[in-house]
C-alpha angles and dihedrals in degrees: 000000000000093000085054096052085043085063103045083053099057088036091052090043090050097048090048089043087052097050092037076059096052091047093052086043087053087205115212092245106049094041083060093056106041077045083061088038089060092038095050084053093044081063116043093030108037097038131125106018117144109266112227122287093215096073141066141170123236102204128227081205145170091255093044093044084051094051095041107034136244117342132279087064113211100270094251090076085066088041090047086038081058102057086042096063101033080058093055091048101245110180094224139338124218119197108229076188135095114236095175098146138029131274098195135310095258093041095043093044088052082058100038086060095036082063091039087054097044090049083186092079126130122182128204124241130183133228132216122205134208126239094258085058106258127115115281100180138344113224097216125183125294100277102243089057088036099058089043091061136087093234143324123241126179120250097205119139116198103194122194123276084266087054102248110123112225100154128057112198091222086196140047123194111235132176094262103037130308122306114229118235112243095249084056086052098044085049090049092052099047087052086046091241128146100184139065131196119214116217127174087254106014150037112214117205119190096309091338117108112187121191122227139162126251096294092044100252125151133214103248108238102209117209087208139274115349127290096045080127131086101249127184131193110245094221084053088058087044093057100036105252090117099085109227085232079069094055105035121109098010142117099227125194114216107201148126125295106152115107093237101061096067102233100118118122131183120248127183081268104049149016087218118041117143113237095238086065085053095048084053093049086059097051093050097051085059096041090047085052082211094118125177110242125206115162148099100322081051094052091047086049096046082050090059089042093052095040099038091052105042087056093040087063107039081062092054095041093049097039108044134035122268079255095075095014103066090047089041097057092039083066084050093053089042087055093059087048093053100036094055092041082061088047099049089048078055097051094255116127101203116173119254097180098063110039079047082046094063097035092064095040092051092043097049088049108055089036086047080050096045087045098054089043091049090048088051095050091040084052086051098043090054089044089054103042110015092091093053112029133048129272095248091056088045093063091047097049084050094045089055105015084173089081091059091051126154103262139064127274130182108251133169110222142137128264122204118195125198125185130169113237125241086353089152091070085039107059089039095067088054137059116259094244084051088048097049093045091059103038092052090046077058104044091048091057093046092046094053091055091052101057086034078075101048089258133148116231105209102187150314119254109196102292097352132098107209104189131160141186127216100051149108076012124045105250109189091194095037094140086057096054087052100039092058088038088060091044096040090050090054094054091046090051090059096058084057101048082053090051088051101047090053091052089054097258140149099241116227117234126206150192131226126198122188116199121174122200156098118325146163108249132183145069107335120182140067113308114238087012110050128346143165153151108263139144123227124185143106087275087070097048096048089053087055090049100048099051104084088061088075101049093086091045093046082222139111119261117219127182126226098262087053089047092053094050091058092022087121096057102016126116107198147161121223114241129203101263116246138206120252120190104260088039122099093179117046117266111240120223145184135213107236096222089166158317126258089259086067155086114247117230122254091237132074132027103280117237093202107189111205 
């Protein structure tokens, strides 16, 4: 057992080493799924919650693109779009839109103090990266707009490798500093702050500090589906529907919606959200200050996970049967569900692939492992008894082999002895291939009675037959097996006897003793050389000497332990007790003339027990 241990524990260690591996590899397959994983929690457990009443989204719509023409607009509708909000008393505008050239000097002077004026104005720049993944250039502004505005912030979105965007790089290195992203800037105008602070795992923004991983980037923390946001058409703000009680006092977006125009990005709730909507999603996970963490503390917790359950398992799928194991590990699994759904309500991304990962690789191995060892020992169990004992005793035995161990136990059973008489004169007027035709043709009737009665042949002593009943299973009514095996052998015998006859033949006779008691049962041998199931005891010597009592009487002989044990159904016949050698008193003994079931013979005065 402790080699056996030895080997689920290497089993189980190298099950968690190979999908710690997996999590530092971060394989393409596994990460897609864990990325659904969060997006299916992000879902059922984040939902629903108020968007922020501080922002709005202007719309570059369908109805404003019908009413204006054909996008890009001439500069003077945003100039026009400005004054419009700063009257309204807006409390800033971000350009979700490139200005990167100029329309005309007239045109781009009428902007340039629209934005002076506003003094609340972000504009949007764009930022190209090199093959080895930093930033090669920014595309900023056109000057004259750019000086004008309060500050410039990028608009790039760098989805997943399965194209939904869940994380947002709030900052971008430039040559000068870092460029905010547009969703930073929307939140730092809502708090009313200017300026931002760059740590190694965090940006901290007025009293805000966001967590973010080593490239700044922060788990996007979705609202929901698109259109939580307020959201007004541009042409509407132009023309005055849009009431100035909807705009004051909040930081607006001004960016594309319409299908048309291409800026639409996938996100864990929808195919088509605008990017604006996006840019707004950003803003609100900081203003809401409930950010989404997934970071060194997560990946020490996803270890444990990974290392806690694994072994957690491999206890409960080599202690206990596949009956109680299997249950027994899906409330495991369950549990990290569970566990990491609580986790994630409480901002904390913890992995669920990989800890469930562990958990079915570690179960399907030791069970693998204690299949392959049951089978052996099934294999065994059959190889060792199959030839001796019933089937049905067979597929006991398999079902609990503990109970065919290698040692001795103390068992009470019944032994019943058979030995051909004067078999030695017998086999001397024949030649041995004569004598060996018919003896076999005996001892395989005799056998098959005997396992026809759920009893164990032990072996075949010359021309004896030593079975018992009550080991290496327990047999409450063990007398009565071998009671109507005795009975039933006799009768078989005389089928035989009949068949022989016929065939010209000299018949064999034989005698039959029954002794119940106490014995040592179990595998007896030398283990690895020669073993097998045998019972030993002063029980099985007094059957072998009773039975040729019976041979004159063509009857079983059955001692008094063995009586008392069928009394209650038993028809005998008292016999004169006899000296065995161990024995200082005689042994008593009884003629099984027959069981309740059957007929009683014509012959002999009936002792029915009762």
């Amino acid at each position: 057992m402790d080699k056996l241990c030895r080997i689920c524990l290497l089993l189980t260690a190298g099950t968690v080493f190979l999908v710690i591996l997996l999590y530092y590899l971060q394989t393409g397959l596994l990460e897609s799924i864990e990325a659904k994983t969060f997006d299916l929690r992000l879902q059922t457990l984040r939902d629903g919650r108020p968007p922020s009443d501080k922002l709005a989204i202007v719309a570059i719509d369908e109805k404003s693109i019908e009413a204006l023409g054909r996008f890009p607009w001439s500069r003077s509708h945003f100039s026009r779009f400005l004054d419009a909000a700063a009257t309204a008393g807006a409390q800033a505008v971000l350009f979700d839109v490139l200005f990167l050239e100029g329309q005309s000097p007239e045109v781009d002077r009428e902007l340039a103090d629209a934005i002076r004026r506003s003094d609340m104005t972000t504009l949007a720049a764009a930022v190209e990266f090199a093959p080895d993944g930093g930033v090669s250039a920014v595309r900023r502004t056109f000057p004259i707009l750019g000086r004008a505005a309060r500050r410039s912030a990028h608009i790039n979105i760098l989805p997943d490798e399965d194209g939904v965007t869940r994380w947002t790089p709030l900052l971008l290195p430039t040559g000068d500093g870092y460029l905010p992203s547009l969703g930073l800037a929307t939140a730092m105008d809502a708090l009313g702050v200017r300026l931002f602070e760059v740590g190694e795992y965090e940006v901290r923004v007025g009293d805000r500090i966001i967590p973010t991983d080593g490239q700044h980037r922060m788990l996007i923390d979705y609202t929901g589906p698109p259109g939580a946001y307020p959201r007004y058409s541009l042409v509407d703000v132009l023309e005055g529907r849009v009431g100035q009680e909807e705009l004051r006092g909040r930081v607006l977006l001004v960016g594309a919606t319409a299908l048309g125009l291409l800026d639409m990005r996938v996100t864990p709730f929808s195919n088509n959200s605008p990017g604006v909507e996006l840019n707004a999603n950003v803003a609100d996970t900081i203003l809401r200050g409930d950010y989404l963490r997934r970071g060194g503390m997560e990946a020490l917790l996803d270890l444990l996970l990974i290392v806690g359950l694994g072994f957690a398992v491999s206890v409960v799928s080599f202690r206990f049967r596949v009956a109680v194991a299997f249950p027994v590990t899906v409330l495991i699994a369950v549990a990290c569900v569970l566990l990491v759904g609580e986790a994630f309500v409480a901002g904390r991304w913890l992995s669920l692939v990989y800890p469930l990962l562990a958990v079915t690789l570690v179960y399907a191995l030791i069970s693998y492992l204690r299949f392959m060892l049951q089978d052996r020992r099934a294999a065994a169990v059959r190889a060792m008894f199959s030839s001796y004992v019933s089937k049905k005793v067979v597929d006991q035995l398999v079902k609990n082999p503990e109970l065919a161990r290698v040692g001795g136990d103390s068992k009470v059973v019944t032994i019943l002895f058979a030995d051909i008489r004067n078999y030695t004169s017998y086999s001397e007027k024949r030649t041995p291939r004569q004598v060996v035709r018919i003896l076999n043709e005996y001892l395989a009737a005799m056998t098959e009675v005997v396992l026809e009665h759920d009893g164990t042949v032990d072996k075949f002593m010359g021309d004896g037959i030593l079975a018992y009943w009550g080991a290496p299973l327990e047999q409450e009514n063990h007398a009565e097996l071998a009671a109507r095996c005795a009975l039933k052998m006799l009768e078989r015998l005389k089928s035989l006897q009949k068949r022989w006859g016929q065939s010209g033949q000299e018949p064999l006779e034989c005698g039959i003793g029954l002794n119940s008691g106490e014995v040592i049962a179990g595998n007896i041998g030398a283990q690895g050389k020669k073993v097998e199931y045998t019972v030993i005891g002063y029980t099985v010597n007094l059957a072998f000497r009773i039975q040729s009592e019976g041979r004159e009487r063509n009857r079983p002989v059955i001692t008094a332990s063995t009586f008392e044990n069928i009394r209650h159904m038993a028809h005998c016949e008292p016999m004169p007790a006899v000296r065995v050698k161990g024995k200082q008193d005689p042994v008593p003994l009884y003629a099984l003339l027959g069981l309740q079931s059957e007929a009683l013979p014509a012959r002999g005065a009936a002792v029915r027990t009762a």
